[in-house]
C-alpha positions as CSV (number, residue, x, y, z in Angstrom):
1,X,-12.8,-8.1,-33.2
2,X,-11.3,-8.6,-29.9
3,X,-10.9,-5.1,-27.6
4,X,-7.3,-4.2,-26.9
5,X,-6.0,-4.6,-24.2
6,X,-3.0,-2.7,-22.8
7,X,-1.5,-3.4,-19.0
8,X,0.5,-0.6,-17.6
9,X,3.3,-2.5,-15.4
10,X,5.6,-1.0,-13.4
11,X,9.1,-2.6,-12.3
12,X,10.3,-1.1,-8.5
13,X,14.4,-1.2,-8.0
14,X,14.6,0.3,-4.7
15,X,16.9,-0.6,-1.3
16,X,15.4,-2.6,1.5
17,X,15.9,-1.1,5.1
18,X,18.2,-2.9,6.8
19,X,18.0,-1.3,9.8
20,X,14.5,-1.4,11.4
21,X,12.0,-4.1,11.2
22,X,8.8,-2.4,9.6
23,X,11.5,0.3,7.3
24,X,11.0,-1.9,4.4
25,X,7.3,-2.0,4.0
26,X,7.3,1.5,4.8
27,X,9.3,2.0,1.5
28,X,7.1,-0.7,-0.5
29,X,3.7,1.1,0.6
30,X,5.6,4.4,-0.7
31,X,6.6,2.9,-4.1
32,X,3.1,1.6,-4.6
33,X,1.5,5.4,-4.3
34,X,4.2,6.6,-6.7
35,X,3.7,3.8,-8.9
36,X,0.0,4.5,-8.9
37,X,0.7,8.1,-9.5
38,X,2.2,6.9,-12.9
39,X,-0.6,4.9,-13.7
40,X,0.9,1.3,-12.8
41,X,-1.9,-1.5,-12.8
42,X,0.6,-4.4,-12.4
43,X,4.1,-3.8,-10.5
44,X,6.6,-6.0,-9.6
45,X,9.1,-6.2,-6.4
46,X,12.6,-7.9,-5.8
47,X,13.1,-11.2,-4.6
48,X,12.6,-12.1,-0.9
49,X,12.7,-8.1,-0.5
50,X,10.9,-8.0,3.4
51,X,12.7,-7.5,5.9
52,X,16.0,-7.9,2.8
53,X,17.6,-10.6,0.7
54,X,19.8,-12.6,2.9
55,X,23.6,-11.1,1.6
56,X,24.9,-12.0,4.6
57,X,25.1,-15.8,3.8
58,X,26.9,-14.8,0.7
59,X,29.4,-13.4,2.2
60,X,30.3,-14.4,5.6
61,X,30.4,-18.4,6.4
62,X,27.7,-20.7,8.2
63,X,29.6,-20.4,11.7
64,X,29.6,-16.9,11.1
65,X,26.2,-15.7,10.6
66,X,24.6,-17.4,13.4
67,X,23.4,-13.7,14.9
68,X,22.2,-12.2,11.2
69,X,19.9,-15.7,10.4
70,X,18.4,-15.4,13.8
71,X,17.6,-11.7,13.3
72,X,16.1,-12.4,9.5
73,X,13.7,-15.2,12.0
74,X,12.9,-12.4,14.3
75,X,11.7,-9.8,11.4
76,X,10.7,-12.4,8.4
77,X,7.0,-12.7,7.3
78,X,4.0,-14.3,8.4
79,X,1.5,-15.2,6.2
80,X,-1.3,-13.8,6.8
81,X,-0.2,-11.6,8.8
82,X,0.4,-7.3,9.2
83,X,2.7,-7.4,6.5
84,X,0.5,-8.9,4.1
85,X,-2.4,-7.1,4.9
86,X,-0.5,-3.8,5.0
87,X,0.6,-4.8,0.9
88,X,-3.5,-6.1,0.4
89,X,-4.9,-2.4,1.6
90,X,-2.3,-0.7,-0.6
91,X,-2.6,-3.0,-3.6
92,X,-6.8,-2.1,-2.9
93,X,-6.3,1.0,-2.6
94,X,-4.4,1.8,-5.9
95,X,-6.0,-0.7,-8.1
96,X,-3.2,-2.3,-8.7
97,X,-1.5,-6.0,-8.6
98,X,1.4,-6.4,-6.9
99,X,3.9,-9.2,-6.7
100,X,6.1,-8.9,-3.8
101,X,8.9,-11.4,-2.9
102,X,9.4,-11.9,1.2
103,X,10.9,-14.3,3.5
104,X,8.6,-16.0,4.8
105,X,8.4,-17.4,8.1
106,X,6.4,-20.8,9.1
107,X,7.2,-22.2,12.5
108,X,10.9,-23.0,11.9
109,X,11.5,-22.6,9.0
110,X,11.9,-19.7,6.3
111,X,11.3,-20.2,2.7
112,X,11.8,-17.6,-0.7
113,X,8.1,-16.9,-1.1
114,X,6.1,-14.9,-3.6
115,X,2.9,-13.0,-3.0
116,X,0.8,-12.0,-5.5
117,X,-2.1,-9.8,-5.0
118,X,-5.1,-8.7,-7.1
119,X,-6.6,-5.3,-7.5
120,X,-9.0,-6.1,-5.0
121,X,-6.5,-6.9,-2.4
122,X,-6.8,-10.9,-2.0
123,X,-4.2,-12.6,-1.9
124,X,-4.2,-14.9,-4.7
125,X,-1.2,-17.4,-4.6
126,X,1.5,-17.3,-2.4
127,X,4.5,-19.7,-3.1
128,X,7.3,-20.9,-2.3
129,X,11.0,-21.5,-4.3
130,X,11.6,-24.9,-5.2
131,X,14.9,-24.7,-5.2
132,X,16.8,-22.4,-2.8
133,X,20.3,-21.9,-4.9
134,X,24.2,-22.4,-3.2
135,X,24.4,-20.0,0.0
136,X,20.2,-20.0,0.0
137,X,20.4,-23.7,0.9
138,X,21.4,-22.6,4.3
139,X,18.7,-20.0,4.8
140,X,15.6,-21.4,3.0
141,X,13.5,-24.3,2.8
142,X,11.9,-25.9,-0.2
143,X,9.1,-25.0,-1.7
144,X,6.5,-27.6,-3.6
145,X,4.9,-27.9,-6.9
146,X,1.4,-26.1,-5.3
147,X,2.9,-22.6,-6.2
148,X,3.5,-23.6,-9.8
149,X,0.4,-21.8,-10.6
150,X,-1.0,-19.2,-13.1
151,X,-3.3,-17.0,-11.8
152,X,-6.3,-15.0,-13.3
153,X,-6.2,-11.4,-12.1
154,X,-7.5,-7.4,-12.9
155,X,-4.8,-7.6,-15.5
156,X,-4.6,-10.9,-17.1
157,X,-3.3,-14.3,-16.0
158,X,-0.2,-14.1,-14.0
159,X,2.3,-16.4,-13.2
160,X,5.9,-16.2,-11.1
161,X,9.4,-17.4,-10.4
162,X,12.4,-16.3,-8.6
163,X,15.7,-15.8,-9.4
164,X,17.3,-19.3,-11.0
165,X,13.9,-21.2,-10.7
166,X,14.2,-19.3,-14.4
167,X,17.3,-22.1,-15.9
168,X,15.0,-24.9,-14.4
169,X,12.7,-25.7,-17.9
170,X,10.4,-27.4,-16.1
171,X,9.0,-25.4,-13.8
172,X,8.8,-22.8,-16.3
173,X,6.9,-24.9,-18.8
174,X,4.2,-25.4,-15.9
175,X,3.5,-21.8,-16.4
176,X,3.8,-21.6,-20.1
177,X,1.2,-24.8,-20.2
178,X,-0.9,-22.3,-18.1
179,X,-0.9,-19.7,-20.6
180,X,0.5,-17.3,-18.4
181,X,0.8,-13.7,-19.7
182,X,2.7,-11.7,-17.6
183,X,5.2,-13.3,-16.1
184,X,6.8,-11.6,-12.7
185,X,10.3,-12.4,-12.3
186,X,12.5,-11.4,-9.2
187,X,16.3,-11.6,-8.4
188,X,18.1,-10.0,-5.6
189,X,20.7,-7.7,-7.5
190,X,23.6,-5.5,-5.9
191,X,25.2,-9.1,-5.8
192,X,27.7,-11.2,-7.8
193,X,29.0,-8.3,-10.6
194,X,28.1,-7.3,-14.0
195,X,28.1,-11.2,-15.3
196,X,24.7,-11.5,-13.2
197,X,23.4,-8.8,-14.8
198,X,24.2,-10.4,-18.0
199,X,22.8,-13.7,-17.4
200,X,19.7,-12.0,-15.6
201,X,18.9,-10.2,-19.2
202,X,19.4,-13.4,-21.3
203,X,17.2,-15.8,-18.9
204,X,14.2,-13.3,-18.9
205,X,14.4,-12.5,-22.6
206,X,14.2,-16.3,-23.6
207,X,11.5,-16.7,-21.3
208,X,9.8,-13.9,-22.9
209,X,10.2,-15.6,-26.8
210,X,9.9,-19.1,-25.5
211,X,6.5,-17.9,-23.5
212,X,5.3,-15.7,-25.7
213,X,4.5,-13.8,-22.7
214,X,5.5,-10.5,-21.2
215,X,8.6,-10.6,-18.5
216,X,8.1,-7.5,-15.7
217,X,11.5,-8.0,-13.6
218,X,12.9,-6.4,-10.6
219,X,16.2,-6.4,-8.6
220,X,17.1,-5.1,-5.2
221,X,19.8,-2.8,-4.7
222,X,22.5,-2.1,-2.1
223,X,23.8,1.4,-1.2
224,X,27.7,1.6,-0.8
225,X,26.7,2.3,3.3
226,X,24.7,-0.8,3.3
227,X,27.4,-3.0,1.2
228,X,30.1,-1.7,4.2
229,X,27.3,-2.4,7.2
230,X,26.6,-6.4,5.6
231,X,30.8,-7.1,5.2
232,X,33.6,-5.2,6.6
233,X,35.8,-6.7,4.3
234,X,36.6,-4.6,1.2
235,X,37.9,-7.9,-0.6
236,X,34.3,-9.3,-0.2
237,X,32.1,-6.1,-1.0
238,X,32.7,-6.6,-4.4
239,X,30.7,-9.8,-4.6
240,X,27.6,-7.3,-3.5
241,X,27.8,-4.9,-6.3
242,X,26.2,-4.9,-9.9
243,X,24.1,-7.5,-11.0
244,X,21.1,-5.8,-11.3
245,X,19.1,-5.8,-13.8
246,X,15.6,-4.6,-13.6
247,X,13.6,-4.6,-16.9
248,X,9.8,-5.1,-18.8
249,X,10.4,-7.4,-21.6
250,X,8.1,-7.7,-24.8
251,X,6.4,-11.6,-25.7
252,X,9.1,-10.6,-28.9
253,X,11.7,-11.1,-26.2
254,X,12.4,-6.9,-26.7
255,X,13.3,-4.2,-23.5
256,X,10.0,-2.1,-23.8
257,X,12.3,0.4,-22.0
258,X,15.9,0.6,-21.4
259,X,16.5,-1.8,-18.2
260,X,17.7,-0.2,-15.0
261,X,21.0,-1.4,-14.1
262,X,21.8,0.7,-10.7
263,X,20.7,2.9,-8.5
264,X,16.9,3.5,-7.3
265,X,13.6,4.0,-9.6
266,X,10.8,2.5,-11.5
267,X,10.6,1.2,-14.8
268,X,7.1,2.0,-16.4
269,X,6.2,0.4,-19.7
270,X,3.0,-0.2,-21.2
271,X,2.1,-3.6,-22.4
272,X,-0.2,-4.4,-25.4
273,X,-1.8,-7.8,-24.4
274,X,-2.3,-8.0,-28.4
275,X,1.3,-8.8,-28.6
276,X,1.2,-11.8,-27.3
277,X,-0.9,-13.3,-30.3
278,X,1.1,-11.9,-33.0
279,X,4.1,-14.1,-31.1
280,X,2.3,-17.4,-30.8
281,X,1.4,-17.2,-34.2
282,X,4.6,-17.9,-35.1
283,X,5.7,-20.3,-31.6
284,X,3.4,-21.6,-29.7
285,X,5.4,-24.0,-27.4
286,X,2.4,-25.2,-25.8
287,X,0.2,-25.5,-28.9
288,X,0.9,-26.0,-32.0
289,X,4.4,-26.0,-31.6
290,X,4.5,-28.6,-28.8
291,X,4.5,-32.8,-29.6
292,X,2.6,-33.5,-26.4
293,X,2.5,-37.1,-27.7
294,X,6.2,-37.8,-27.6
295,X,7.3,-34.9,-24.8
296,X,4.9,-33.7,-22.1
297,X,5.3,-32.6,-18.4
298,X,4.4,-34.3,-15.8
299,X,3.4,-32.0,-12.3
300,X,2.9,-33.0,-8.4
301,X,1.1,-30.1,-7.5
302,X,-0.1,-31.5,-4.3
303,X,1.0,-29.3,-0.9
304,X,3.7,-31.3,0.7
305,X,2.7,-31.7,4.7
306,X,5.1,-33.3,7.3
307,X,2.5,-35.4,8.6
308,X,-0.5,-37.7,7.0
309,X,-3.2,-39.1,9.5
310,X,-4.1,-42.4,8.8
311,X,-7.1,-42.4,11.4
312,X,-6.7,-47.0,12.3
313,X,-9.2,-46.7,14.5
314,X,-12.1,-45.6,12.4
315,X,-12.9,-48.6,10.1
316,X,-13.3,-48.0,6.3
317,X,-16.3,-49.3,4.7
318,X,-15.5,-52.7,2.8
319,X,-16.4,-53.1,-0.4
320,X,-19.3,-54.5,-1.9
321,X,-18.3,-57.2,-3.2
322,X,-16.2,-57.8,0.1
323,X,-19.0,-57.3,2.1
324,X,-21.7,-59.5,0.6
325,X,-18.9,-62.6,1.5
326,X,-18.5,-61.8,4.9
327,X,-22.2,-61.6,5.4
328,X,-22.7,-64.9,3.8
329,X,-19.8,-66.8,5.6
330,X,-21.4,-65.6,9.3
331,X,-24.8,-66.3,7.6
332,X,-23.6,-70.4,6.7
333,X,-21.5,-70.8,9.1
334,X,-18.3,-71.1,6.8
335,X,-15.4,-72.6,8.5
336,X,-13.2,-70.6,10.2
337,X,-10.4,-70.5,7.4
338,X,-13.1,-68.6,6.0
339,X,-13.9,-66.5,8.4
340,X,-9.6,-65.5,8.3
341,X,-9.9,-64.8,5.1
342,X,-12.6,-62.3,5.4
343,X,-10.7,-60.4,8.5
344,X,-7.5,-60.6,6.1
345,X,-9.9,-58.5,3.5
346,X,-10.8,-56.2,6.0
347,X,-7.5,-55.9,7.3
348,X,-6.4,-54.8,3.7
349,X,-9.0,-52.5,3.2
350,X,-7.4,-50.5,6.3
351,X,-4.1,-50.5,5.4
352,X,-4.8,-49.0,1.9
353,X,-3.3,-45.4,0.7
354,X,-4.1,-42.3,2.2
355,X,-6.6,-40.1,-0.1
């Protein structure tokens, strides 16, 4: 009989620090020690929460927010980097998995990344968002089908999305046809009203039943002091309350504890990894509920680089059979149409694909 299993996961609705540069990590290394002190193995942070979500290009047009875009440069992420490594000690130090959302910085460019890290502290997959959605276009770049991973970890095999990666089927069935079974799902919140919210709870839950896996979800939140600091405009601080929705959802697409909807804390549920079989029993969407013979997916999980060296001066070896004619036409003596032909072959063998 197989050993049970049970995960104890932990969902963090806190506010960033909008304010100072390191004010943020100084509040995620503080959630992680209370966590722990509940006995979280597994928790889960808001999207792109270090430095903070980018509200400002939610509210405030592209001409405007020149100065705020420059400043989210000057404090995002580097990976790896202090930031990181300050999340890998903590995560090490408490035995736990985290799964923090940041914006990342590479050169120039910033992306919507996820880092998930193990017990241990390694960092096991960081990815990026595929899509970056309306206002986000403007900030983010676009992630590739790499991240689109399931990974094994201290408390089972974890996969990730952010925010409305969730209504794309595709990329979610790439984590389903991992066999993910928690799934860490992070959305800004303190943005749009009570109808994100809504549609929040309703993505997550299907993902839950369609998975048959377990959803840990977390959402940022905004402070009324923060709201008036990000627009002076009372008409427009509306669009940056409600919407949150943090909550642990069961593989039976059930809240395991009532979901936190505003203000600060941590949801704390335990899941039962036995759960997850009693679902796909039923549905199975990527067994024996699945016709991969008439519907399958099909995934380019290759990095996407700017730039692919070809090398032209380094000659690649010809063929056998390509060979063994050029050695015999300068061995008889073949006429020179010959001799074209076999430069023409080699010629071809250069400009062949990139591996």
């Amino acid at each position: 009989m197989t050993a049970k299993r049970t995960v104890r996961a932990g969902a963090i609705q806190i506010a960033p620090d909008l304010d100072t540069p390191t004010g943020t990590v100084d509040r995620i290394l503080a959630a992680i020690a209370e966590a722990a002190g509940k006995g979280v193995q597994f928790a889960v942070f808001p999207e792109t929460f270090v430095p903070w979500y980018p509200y400002f290009s939610f509210v405030r047009p592209p001409v405007l927010s020149g100065a705020e875009h420059i400043q989210l440069y000057d404090n995002a992420v580097v990976v790896p980097g202090p930031v990181a490594d300050a999340v890998a000690q903590a995560a090490k130090r408490h035995g736990m998995v985290v799964v923090l959302g940041v914006n990342e910085r590479d050169h120039g460019s910033l992306y919507n990344t996820q880092l998930v890290f193990d017990a241990n502290g390694a960092l096991l997959l960081k990815r990026r968002k595929i899509t970056p959605t309306f206002h986000e276009r403007m900030i983010w770049g676009q992630g590739d089908g790499a991240g689109l991973k399931v990974v094994e970890t201290a408390v089972g095999r974890v996969g990730a999305l952010a925010c409305w990666e969730h209504y794309n089927p595709l990329a979610r069935y790439a984590l389903m046809a991992q066999h993910e079974e928690i799934h860490a799902a992070q959305f800004p919140g303190s943005l749009v009203g009570q109808v994100f919210a809504d549609q929040i709870e309703v993505t997550i839950r299907h993902h839950a039943l369609e998975s048959g896996c377990f959803v840990v979800n977390a959402t940022g939140w905004l402070t009324e002091e923060q709201i008036a600091k990000i627009s002076p405009e009372e008409g427009l601080r509306k669009g940056l309350r409600g919407g949150c929705m943090t909550a642990i959802v069961s593989p039976e697409g059930n809240h395991l504890v009532p979901p936190l909807t505003s203000g600060e804390g941590i949801l704390v549920a335990d899941l039962d990894l036995a759960l997850i079989t009693k679902r796909k029993r039923m549905m199975d969407s990527v067994g024996h509920y699945a016709r991969p013979e008439l519907l399958s997916l099909v995934l380019n999980d290759a990095p996407a680089r700017p730039m692919h060296a070809l090398h032209p001066n380094r000659l690649a070896p010809i063929p056998k059979d390509q060979s063994d004619e050029t050695a015999d036409a300068a061995a008889q003596g073949d006429s020179d149409g010959d001799a074209d032909r076999a430069a023409d072959q080699r010629i071809a063998v250069l400009r062949g694909p990139a591996r």
